[in-house]
C-alpha positions in Angstrom: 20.2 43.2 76.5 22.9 40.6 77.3 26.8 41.4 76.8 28.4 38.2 75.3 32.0 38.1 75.8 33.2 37.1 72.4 37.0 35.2 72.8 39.1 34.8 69.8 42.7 32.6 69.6 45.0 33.3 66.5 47.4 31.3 65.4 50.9 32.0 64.5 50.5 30.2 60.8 47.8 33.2 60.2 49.1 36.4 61.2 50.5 37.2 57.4 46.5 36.4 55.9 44.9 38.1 59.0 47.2 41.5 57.9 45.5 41.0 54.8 42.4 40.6 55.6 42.4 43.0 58.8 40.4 45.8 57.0 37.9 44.7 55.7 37.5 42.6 59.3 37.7 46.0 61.4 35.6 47.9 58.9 32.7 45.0 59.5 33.7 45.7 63.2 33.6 49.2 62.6 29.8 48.8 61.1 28.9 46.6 64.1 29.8 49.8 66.8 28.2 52.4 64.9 24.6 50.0 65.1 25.4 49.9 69.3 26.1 45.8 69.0 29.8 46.1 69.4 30.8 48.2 72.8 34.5 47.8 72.7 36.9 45.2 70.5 40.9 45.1 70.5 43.4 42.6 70.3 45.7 41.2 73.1 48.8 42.4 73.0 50.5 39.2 72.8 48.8 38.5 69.2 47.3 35.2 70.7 43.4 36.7 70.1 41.0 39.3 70.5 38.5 40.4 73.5 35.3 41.7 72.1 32.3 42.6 73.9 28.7 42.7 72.0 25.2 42.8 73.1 22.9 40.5 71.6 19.8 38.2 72.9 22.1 35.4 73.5 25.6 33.7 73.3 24.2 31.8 69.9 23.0 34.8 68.7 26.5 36.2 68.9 27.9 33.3 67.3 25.9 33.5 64.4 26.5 36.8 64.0 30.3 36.0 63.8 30.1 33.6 61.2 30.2 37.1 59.1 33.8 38.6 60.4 35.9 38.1 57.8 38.7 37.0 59.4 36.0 34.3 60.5 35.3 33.7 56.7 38.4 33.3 55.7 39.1 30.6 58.2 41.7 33.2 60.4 40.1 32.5 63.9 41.6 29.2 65.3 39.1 29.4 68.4 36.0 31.6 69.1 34.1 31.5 72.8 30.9 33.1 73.2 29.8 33.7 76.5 27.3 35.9 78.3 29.2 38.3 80.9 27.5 40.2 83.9 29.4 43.4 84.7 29.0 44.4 88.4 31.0 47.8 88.4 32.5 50.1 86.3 32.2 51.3 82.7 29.4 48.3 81.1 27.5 48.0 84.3 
């Protein structure tokens, strides 16, 4: 199956709501590795977005499947890219 590189940009104005909603968003993250979709998720250490890599059928399929984060929900993700990633080496290859 497909790894899609999921991309998200925060911005400043949000980081007090996405404290708040940061639970219940890593929980849904949480539920998403124990089913094998989600292989690894963090943020960048800058605070300007998050790196997560899935496997689904397809970069849509991936984006409809984020349309349920709740940071997504509660309108906390300024940008999202999608895009399918071929690993040559290492750990996802």
């Amino acid at each position: 199956m497909p790894i899609i590189a999921v991309e998200y940009t925060y911005s400043e104005a949000t980081a007090a709501a996405r404290d708040e909603v940061r639970p219940d968003h890593r929980a849904w993250l949480s539920g998403l590795v124990d089913d094998g979709v989600v292989l690894t998720t963090g943020p960048f250490a800058d605070g300007s977005g998050a790196l997560i890599l899935v496997q689904a059928e397809a970069a849509a399929a991936a984006r409809t499947l984020f349309t349920n984060d709740p940071f997504a929900k509660a309108g906390l993700v300024e940008a999202a890219r999608f895009t399918e990633w071929t690993p040559v080496m290492g750990a996802f290859s």
